[in-house]
N, CA, C and O atoms as a GROMACS GRO file, in nm:
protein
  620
    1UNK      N    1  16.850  25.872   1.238
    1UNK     CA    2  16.854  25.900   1.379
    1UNK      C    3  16.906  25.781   1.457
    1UNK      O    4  16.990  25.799   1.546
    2UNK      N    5  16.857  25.652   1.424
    2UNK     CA    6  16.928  25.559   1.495
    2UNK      C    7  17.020  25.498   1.467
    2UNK      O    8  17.046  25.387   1.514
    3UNK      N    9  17.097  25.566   1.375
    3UNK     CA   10  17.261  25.537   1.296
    3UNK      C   11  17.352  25.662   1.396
    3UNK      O   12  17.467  25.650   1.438
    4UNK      N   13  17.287  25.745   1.409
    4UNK     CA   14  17.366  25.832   1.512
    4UNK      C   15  17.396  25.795   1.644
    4UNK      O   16  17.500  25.804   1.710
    5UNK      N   17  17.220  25.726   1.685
    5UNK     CA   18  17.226  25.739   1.817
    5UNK      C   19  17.329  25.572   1.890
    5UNK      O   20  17.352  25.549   2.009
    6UNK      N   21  17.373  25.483   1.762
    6UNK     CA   22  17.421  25.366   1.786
    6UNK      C   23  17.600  25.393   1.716
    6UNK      O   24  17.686  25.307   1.700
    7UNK      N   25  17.605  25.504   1.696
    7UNK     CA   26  17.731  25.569   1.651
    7UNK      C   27  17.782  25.596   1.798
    7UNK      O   28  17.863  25.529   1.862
    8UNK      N   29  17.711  25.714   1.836
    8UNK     CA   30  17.727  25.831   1.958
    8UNK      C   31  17.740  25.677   2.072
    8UNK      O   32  17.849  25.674   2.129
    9UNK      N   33  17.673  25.593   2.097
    9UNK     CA   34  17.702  25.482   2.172
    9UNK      C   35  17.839  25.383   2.193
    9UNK      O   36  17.902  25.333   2.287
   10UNK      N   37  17.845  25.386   2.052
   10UNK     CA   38  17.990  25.282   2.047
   10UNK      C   39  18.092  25.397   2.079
   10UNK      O   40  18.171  25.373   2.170
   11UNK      N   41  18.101  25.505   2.023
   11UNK     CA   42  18.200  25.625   2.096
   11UNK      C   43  18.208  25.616   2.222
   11UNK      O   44  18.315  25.577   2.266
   12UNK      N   45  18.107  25.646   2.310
   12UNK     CA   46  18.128  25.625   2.426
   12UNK      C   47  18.196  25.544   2.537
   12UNK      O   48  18.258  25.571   2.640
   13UNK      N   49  18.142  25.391   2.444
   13UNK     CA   50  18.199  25.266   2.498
   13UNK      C   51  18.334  25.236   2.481
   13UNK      O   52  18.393  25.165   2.563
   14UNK      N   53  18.396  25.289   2.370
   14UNK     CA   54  18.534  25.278   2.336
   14UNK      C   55  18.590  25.357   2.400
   14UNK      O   56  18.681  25.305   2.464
   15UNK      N   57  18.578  25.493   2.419
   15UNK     CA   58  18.645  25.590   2.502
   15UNK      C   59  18.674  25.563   2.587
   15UNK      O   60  18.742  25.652   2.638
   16UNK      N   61  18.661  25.455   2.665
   16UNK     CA   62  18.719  25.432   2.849
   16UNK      C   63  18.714  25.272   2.843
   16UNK      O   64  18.664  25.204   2.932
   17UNK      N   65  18.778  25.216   2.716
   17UNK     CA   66  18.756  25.045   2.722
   17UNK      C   67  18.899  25.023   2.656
   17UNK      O   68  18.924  24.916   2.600
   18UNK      N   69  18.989  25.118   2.662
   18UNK     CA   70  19.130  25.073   2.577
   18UNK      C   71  19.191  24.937   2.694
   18UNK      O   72  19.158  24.926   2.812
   19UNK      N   73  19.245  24.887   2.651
   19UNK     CA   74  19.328  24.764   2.658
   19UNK      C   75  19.458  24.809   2.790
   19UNK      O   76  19.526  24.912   2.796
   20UNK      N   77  19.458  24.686   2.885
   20UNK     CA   78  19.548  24.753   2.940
   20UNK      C   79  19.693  24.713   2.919
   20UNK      O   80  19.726  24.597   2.895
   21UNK      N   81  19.787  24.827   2.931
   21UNK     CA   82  19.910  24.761   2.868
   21UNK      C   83  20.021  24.682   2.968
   21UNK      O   84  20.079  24.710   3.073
   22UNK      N   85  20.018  24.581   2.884
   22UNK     CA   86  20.150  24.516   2.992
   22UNK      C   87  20.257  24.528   2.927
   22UNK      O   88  20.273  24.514   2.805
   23UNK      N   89  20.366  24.563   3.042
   23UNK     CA   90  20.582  24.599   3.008
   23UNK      C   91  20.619  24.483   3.001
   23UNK      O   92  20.642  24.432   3.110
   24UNK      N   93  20.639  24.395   2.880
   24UNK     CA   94  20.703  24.272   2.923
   24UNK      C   95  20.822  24.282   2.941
   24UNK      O   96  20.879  24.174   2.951
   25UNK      N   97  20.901  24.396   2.952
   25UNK     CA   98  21.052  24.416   2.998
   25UNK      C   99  21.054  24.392   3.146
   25UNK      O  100  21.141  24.322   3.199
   26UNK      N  101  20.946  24.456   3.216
   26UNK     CA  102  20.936  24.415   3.352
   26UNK      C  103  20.852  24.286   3.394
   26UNK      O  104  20.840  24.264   3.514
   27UNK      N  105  20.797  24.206   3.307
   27UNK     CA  106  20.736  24.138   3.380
   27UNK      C  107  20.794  24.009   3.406
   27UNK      O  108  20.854  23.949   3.318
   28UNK      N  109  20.779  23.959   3.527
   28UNK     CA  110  20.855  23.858   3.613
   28UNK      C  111  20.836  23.727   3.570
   28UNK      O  112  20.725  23.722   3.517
   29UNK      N  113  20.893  23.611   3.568
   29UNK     CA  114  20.857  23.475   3.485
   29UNK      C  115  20.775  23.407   3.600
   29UNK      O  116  20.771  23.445   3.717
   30UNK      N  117  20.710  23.299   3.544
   30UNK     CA  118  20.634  23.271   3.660
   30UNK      C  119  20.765  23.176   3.740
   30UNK      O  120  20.792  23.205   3.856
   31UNK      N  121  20.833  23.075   3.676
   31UNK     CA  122  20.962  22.994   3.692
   31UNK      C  123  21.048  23.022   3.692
   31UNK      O  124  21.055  23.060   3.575
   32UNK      N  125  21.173  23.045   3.744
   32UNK     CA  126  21.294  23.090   3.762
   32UNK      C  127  21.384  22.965   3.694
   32UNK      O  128  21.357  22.846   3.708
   33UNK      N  129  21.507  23.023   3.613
   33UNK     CA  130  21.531  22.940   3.523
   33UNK      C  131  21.595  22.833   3.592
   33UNK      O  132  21.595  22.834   3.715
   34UNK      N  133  21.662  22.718   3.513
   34UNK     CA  134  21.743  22.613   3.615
   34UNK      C  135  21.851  22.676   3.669
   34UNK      O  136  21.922  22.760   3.613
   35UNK      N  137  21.863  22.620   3.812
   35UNK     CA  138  22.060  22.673   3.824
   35UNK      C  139  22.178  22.647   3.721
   35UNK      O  140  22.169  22.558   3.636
   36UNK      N  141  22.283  22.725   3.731
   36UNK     CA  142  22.366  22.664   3.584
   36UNK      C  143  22.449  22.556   3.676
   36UNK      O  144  22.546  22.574   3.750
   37UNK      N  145  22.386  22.452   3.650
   37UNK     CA  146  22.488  22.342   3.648
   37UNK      C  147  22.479  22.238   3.580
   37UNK      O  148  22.383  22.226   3.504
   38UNK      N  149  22.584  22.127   3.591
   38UNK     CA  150  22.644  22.014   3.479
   38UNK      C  151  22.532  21.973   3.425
   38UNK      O  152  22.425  21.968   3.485
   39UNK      N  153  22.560  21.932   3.266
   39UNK     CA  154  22.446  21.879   3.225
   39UNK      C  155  22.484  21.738   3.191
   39UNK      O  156  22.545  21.713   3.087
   40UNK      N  157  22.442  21.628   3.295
   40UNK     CA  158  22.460  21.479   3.257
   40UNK      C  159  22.355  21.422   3.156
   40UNK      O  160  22.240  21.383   3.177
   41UNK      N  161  22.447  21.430   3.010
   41UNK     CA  162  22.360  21.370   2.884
   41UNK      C  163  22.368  21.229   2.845
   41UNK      O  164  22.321  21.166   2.750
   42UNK      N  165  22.471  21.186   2.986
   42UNK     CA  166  22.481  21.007   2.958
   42UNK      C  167  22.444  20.959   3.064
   42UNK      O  168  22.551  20.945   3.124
   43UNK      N  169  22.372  20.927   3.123
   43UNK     CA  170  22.317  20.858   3.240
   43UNK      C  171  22.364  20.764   3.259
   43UNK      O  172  22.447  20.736   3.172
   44UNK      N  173  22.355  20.694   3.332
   44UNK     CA  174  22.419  20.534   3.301
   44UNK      C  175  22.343  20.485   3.266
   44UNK      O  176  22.232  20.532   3.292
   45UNK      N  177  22.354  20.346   3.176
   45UNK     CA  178  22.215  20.265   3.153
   45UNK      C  179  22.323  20.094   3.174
   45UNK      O  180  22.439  20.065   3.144
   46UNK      N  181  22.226  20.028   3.231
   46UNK     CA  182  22.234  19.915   3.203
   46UNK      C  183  22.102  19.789   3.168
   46UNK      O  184  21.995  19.767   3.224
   47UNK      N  185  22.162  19.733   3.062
   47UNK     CA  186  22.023  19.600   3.010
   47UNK      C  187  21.923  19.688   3.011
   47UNK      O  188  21.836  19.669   3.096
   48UNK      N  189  21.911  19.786   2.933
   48UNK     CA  190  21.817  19.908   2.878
   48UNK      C  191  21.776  19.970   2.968
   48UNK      O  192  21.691  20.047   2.923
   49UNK      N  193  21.790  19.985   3.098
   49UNK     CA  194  21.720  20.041   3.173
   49UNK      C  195  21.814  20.175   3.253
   49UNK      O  196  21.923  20.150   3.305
   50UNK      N  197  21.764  20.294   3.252
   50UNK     CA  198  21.861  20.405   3.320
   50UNK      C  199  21.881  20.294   3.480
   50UNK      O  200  21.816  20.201   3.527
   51UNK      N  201  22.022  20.381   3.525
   51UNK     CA  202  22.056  20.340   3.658
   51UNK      C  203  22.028  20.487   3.768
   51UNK      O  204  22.057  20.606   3.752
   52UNK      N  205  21.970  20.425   3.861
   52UNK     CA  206  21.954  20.525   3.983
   52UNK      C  207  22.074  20.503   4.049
   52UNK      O  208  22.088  20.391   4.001
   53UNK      N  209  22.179  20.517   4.123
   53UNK     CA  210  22.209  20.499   4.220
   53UNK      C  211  22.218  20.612   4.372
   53UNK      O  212  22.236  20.733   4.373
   54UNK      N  213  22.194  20.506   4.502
   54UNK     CA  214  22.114  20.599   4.550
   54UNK      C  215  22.300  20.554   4.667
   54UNK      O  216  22.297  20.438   4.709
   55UNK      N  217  22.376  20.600   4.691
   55UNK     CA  218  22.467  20.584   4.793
   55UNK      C  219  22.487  20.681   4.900
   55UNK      O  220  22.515  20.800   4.893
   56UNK      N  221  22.461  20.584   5.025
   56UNK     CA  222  22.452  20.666   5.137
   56UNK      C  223  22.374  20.790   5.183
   56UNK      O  224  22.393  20.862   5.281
   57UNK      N  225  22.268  20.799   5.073
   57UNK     CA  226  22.176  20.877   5.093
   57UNK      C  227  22.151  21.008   4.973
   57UNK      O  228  22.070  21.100   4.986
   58UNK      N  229  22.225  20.989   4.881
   58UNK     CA  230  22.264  21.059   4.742
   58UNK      C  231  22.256  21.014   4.654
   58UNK      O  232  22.296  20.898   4.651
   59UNK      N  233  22.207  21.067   4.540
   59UNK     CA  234  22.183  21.064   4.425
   59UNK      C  235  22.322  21.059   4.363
   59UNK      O  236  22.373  21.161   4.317
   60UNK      N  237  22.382  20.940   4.361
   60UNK     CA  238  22.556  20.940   4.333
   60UNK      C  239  22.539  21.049   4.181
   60UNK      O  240  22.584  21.164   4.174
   61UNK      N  241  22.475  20.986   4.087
   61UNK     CA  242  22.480  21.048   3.954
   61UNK      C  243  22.452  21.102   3.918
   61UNK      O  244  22.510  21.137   3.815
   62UNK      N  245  22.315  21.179   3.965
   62UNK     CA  246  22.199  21.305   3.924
   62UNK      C  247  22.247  21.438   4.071
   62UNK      O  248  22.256  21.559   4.048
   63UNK      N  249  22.264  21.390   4.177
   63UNK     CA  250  22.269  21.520   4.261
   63UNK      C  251  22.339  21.641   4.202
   63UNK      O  252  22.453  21.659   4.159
   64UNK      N  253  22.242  21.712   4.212
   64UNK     CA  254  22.333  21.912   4.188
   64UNK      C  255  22.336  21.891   4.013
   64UNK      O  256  22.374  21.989   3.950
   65UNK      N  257  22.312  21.813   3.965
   65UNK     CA  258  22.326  21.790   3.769
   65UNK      C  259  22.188  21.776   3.699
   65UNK      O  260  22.084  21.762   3.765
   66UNK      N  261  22.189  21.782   3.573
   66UNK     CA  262  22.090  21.832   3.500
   66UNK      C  263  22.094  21.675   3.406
   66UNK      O  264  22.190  21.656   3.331
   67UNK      N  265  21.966  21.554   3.418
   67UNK     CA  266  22.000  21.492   3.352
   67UNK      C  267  21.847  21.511   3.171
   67UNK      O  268  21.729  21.546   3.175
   68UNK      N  269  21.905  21.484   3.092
   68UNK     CA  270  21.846  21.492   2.969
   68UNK      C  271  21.792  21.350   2.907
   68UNK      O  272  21.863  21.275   2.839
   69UNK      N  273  21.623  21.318   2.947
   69UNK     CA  274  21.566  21.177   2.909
   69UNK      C  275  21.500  21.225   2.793
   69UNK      O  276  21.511  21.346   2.774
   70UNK      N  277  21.416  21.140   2.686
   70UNK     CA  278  21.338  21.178   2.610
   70UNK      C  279  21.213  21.117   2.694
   70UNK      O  280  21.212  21.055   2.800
   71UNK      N  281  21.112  21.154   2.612
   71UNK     CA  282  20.960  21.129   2.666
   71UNK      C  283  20.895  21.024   2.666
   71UNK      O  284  20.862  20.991   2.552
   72UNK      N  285  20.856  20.946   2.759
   72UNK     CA  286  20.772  20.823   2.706
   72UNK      C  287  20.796  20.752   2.834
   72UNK      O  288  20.801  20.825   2.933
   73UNK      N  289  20.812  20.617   2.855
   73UNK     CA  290  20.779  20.511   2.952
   73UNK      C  291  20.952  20.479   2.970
   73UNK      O  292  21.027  20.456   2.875
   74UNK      N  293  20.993  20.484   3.112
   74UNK     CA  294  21.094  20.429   3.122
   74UNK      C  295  21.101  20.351   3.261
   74UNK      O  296  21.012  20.350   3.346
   75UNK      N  297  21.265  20.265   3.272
   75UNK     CA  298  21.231  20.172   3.365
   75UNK      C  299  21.349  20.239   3.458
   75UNK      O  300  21.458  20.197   3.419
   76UNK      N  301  21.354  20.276   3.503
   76UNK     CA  302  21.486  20.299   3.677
   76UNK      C  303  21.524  20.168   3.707
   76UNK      O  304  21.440  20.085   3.744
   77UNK      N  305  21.646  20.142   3.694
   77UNK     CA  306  21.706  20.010   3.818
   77UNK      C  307  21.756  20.148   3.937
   77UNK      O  308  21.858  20.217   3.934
   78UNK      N  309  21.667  20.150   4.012
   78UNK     CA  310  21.692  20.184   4.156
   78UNK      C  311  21.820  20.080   4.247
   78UNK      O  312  21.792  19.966   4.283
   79UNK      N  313  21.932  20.130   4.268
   79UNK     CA  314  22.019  20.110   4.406
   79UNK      C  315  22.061  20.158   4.503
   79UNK      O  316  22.146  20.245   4.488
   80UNK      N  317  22.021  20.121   4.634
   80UNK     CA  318  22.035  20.195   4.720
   80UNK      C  319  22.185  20.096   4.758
   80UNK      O  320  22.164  19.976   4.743
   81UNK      N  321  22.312  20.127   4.798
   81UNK     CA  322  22.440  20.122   4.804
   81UNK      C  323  22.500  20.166   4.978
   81UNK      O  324  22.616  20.203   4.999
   82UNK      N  325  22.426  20.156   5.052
   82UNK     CA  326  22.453  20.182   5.162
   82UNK      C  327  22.568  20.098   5.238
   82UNK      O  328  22.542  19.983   5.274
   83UNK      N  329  22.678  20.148   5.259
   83UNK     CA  330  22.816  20.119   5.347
   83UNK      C  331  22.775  20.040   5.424
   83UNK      O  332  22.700  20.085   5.510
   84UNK      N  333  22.810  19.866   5.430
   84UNK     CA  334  22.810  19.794   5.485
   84UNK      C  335  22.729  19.721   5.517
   84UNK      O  336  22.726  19.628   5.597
   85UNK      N  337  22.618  19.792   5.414
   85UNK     CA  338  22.435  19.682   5.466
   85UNK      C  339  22.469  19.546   5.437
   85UNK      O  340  22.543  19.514   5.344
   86UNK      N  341  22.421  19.476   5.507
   86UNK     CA  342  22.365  19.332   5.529
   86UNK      C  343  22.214  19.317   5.495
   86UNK      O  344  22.139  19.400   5.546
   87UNK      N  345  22.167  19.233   5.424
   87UNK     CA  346  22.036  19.200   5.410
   87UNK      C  347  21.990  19.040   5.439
   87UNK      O  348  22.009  18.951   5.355
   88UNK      N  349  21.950  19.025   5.521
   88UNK     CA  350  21.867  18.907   5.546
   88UNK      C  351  21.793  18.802   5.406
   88UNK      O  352  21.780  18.815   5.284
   89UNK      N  353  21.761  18.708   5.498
   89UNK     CA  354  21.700  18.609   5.384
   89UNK      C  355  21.575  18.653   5.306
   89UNK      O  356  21.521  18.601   5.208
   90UNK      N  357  21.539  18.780   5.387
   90UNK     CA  358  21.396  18.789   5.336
   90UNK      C  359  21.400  18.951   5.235
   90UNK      O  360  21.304  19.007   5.182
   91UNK      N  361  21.528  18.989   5.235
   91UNK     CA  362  21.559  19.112   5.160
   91UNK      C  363  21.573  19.288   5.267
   91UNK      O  364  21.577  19.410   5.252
   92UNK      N  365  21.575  19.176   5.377
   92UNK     CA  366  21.522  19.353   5.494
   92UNK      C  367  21.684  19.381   5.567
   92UNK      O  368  21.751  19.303   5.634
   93UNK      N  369  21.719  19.529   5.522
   93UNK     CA  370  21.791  19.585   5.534
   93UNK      C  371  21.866  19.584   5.678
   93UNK      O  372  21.824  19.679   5.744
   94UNK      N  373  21.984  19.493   5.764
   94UNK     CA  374  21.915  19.476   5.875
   94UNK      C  375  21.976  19.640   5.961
   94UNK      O  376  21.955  19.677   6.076
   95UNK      N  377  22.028  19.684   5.888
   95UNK     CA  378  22.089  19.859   5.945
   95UNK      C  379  21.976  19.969   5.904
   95UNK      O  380  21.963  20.075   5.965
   96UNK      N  381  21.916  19.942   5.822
   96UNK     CA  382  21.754  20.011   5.818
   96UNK      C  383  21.772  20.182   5.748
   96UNK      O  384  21.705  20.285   5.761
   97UNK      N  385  21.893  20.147   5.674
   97UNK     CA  386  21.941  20.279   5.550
   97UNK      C  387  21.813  20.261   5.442
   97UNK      O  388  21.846  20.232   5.327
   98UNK      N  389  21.668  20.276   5.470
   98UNK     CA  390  21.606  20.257   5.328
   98UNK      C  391  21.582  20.407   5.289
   98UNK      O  392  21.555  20.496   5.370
   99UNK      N  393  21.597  20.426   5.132
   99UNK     CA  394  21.558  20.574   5.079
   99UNK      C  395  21.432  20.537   5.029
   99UNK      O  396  21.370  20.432   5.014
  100UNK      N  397  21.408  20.681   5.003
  100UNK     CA  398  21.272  20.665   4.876
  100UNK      C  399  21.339  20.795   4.792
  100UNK      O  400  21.425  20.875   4.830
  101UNK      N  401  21.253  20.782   4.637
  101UNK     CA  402  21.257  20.840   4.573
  101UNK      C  403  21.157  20.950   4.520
  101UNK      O  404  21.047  20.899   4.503
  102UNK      N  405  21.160  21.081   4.488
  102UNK     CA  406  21.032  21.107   4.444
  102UNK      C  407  21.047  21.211   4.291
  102UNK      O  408  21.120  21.310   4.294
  103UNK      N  409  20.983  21.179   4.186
  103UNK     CA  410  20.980  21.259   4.066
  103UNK      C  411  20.854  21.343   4.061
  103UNK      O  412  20.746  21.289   4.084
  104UNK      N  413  20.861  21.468   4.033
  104UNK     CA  414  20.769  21.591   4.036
  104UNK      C  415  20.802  21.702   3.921
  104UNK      O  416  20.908  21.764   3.923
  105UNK      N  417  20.731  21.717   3.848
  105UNK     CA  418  20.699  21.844   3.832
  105UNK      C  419  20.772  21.990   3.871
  105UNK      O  420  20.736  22.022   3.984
  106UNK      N  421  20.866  22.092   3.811
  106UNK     CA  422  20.958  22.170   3.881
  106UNK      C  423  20.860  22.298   3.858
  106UNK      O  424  20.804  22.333   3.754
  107UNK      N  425  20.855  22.355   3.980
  107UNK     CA  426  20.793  22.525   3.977
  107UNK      C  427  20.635  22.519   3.969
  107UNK      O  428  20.590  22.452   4.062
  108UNK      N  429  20.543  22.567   3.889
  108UNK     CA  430  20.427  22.609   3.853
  108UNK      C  431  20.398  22.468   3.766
  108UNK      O  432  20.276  22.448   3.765
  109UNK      N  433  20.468  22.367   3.696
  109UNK     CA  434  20.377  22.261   3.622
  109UNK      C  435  20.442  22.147   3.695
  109UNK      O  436  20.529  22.075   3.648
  110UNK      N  437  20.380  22.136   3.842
  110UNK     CA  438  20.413  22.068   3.953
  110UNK      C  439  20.246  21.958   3.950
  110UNK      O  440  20.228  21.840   3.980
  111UNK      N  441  20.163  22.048   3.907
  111UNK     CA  442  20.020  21.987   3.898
  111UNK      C  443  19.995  21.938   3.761
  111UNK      O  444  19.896  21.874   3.724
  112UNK      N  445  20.059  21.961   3.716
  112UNK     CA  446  20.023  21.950   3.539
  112UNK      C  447  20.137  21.853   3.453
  112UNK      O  448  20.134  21.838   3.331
  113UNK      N  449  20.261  21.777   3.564
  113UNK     CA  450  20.316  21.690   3.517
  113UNK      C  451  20.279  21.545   3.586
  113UNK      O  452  20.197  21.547   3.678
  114UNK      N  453  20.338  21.418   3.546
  114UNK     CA  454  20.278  21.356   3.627
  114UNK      C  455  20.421  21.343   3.736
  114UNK      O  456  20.538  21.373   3.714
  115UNK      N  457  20.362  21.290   3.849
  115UNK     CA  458  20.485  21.227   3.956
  115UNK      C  459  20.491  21.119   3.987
  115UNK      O  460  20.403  21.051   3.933
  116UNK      N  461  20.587  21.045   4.081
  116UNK     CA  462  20.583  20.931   4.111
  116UNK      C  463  20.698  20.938   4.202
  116UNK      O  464  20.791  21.016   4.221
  117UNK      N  465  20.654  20.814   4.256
  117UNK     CA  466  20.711  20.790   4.439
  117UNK      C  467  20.765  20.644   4.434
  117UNK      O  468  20.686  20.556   4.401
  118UNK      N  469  20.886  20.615   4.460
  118UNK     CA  470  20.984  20.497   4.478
  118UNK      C  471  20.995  20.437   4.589
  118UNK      O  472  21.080  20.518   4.627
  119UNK      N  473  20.986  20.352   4.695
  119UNK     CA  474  21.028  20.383   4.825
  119UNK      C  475  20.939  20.291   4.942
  119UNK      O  476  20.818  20.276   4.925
  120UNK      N  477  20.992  20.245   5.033
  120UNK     CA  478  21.140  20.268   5.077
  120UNK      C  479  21.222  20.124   5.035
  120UNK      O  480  21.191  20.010   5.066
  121UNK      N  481  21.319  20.164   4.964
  121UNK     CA  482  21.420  20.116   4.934
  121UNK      C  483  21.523  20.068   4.998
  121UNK      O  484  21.619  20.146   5.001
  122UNK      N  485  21.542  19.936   5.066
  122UNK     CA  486  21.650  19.922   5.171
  122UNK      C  487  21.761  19.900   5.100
  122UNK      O  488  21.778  19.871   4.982
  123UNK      N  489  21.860  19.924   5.222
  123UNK     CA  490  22.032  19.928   5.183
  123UNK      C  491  22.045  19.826   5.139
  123UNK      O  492  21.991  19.732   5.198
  124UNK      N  493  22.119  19.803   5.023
  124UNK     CA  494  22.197  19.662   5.011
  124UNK      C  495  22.112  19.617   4.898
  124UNK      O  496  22.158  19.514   4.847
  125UNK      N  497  21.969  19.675   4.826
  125UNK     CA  498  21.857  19.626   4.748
  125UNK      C  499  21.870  19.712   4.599
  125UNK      O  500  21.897  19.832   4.594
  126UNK      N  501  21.846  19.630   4.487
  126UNK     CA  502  21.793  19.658   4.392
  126UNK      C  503  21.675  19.669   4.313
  126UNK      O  504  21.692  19.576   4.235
  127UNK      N  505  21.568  19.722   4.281
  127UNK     CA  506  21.459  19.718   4.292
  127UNK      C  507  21.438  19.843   4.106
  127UNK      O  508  21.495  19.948   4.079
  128UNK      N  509  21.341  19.768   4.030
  128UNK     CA  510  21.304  19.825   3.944
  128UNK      C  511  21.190  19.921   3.933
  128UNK      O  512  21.082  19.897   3.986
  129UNK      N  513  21.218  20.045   3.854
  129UNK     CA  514  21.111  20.153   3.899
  129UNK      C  515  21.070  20.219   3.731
  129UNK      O  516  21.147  20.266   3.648
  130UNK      N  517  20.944  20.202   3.725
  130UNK     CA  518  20.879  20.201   3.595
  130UNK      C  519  20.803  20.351   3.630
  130UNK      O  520  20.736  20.383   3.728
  131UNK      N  521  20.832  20.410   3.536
  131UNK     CA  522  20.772  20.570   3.568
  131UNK      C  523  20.763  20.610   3.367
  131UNK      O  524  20.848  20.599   3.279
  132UNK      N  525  20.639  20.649   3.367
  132UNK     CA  526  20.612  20.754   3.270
  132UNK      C  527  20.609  20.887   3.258
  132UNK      O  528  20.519  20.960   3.300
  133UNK      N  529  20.743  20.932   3.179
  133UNK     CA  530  20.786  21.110   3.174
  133UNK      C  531  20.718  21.180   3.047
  133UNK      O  532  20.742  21.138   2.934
  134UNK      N  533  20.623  21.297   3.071
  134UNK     CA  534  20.547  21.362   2.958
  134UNK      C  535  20.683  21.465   2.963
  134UNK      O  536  20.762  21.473   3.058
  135UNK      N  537  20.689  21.526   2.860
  135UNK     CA  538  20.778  21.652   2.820
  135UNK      C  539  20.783  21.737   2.930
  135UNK      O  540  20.668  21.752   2.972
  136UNK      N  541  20.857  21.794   2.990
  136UNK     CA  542  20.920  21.908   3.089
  136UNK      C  543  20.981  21.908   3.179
  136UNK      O  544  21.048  21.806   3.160
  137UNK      N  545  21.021  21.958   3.294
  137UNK     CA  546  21.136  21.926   3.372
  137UNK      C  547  21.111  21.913   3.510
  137UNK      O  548  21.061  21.983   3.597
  138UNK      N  549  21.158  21.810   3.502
  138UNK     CA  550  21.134  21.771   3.687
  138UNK      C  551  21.224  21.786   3.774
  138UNK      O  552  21.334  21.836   3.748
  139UNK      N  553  21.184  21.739   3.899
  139UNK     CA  554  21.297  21.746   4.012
  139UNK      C  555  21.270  21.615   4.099
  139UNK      O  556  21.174  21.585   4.170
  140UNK      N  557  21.418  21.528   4.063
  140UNK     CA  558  21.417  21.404   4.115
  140UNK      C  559  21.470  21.416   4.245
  140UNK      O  560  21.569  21.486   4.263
  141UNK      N  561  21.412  21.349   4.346
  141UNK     CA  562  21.482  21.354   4.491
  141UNK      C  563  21.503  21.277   4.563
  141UNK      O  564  21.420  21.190   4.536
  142UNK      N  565  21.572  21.236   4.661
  142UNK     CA  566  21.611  21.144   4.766
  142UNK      C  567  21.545  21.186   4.841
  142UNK      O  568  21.585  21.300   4.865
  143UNK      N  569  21.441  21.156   4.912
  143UNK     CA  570  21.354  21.187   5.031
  143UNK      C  571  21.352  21.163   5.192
  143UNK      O  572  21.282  21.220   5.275
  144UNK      N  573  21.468  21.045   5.216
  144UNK     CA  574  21.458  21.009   5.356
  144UNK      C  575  21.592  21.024   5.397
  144UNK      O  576  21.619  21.045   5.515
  145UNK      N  577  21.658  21.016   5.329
  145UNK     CA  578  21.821  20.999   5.408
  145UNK      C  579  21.854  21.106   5.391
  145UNK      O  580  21.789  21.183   5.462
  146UNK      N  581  21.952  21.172   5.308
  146UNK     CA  582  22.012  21.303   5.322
  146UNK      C  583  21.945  21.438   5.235
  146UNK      O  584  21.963  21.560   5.238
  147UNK      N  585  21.854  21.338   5.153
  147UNK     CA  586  21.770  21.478   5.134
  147UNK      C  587  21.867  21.517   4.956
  147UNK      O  588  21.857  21.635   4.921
  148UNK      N  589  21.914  21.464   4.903
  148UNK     CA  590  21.937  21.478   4.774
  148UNK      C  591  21.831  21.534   4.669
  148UNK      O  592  21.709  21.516   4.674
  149UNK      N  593  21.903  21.608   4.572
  149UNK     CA  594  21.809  21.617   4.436
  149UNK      C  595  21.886  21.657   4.317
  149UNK      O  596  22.005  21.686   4.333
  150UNK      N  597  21.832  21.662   4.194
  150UNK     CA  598  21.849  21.679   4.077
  150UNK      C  599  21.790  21.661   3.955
  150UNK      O  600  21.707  21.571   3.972
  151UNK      N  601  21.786  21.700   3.835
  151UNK     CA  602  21.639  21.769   3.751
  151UNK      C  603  21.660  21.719   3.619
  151UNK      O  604  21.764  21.723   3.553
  152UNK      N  605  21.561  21.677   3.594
  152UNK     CA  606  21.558  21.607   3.517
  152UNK      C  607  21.471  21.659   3.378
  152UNK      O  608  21.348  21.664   3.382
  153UNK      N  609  21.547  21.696   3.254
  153UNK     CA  610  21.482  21.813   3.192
  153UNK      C  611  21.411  21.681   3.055
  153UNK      O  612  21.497  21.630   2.984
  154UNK      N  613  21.246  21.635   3.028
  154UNK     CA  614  21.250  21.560   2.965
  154UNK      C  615  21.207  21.598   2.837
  154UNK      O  616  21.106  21.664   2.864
  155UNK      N  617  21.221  21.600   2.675
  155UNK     CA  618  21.206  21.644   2.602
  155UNK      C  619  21.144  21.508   2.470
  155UNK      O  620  21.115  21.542   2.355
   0.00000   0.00000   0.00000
C-alpha cells in the first residue's frame, strides 16, 4: 500500500514539473560581437614596453582597431603628442592638452575584469603605465580630449 501510495505521488509530481524548453536558435547573446575591424597584432613596443600614443586627443594606434596582448602584467609608455605643447620646468603642460586613459571590461564582464585609469596626462609628457590584463576583451579609451577608443582582445 505504501509502494503505491509513493508511486501514485511521484506521478503526480512529474506530470506538471517537465523542464522548460529553451530555442537556442532564438536566443539573443548577452554581448554583441566585436565590430569587424583591423586587427593590430603588432603594437608598437619600445625597451619592452607596448607604446600608447595619445595625439591630439587619439589613440594614434589602437583607435577604431582591434589590438591582440597576451595575459599577465604589462607596462604602457603612455604619450600624449599634442601640436605644439610646451612644458615648463616642472613638467606642466603650459596649453593644458592633458588626456587620460581608461581600460575596462567590454559588455557584461565590465565587473568581472579588472580596469584601470591613466590620467591626466599633459601634452608634451611621457609617463609609464603598469596595468594587469586577466584574459578577455576590453575597451581602451581616451577620456578627455576627443573621446577615442579601441579594444583590446587579451588572451
Amino acid at each position: 500500500m505504501k509502494a503505491a501510495v509513493l508511486i501514485g505521488a511521484l506521478l503526480l509530481a512529474s506530470a506538471g514539473c517537465d523542464a522548460p524548453t529553451v530555442d537556442l536558435a532564438t536566443r539573443k547573446p548577452i554581448d554583441l560581437p566585436l565590430p569587424p575591424l583591423p586587427i593590430q597584432d603588432d603594437v608598437p613596443r619600445r625597451e619592452g614596453q607596448w607604446v600608447l600614443r595619445v595625439i591630439d586627443g587619439h589613440l594614434a594606434d589602437l583607435e577604431g582597431q582591434v589590438a591582440l596582448l597576451p595575459a599577465g602584467e604589462h607596462t604602457f609608455m603612455v604619450t600624449n603628442e599634442a601640436d605644439g605643447a610646451t612644458v615648463d620646468d616642472h613638467g606642466h603642460d603650459l596649453r593644458d592638452e592633458a588626456v587620460a586613459l581608461w581600460i575596462r571590461g567590454r559588455g557584461s564582464s565590465v565587473h568581472r575584469l579588472p580596469q584601470a585609469v591613466r590620467g591626466p596626462i599633459n601634452g608634451g609628457v611621457q609617463e609609464d603605465w603598469d596595468v594587469v590584463l586577466e584574459p578577455g576583451v576590453y575597451v581602451i579609451s581616451e577620456t578627455v580630449g576627443k573621446q577615442s577608443e579601441g579594444y583590446l582582445v587579451v588572451r
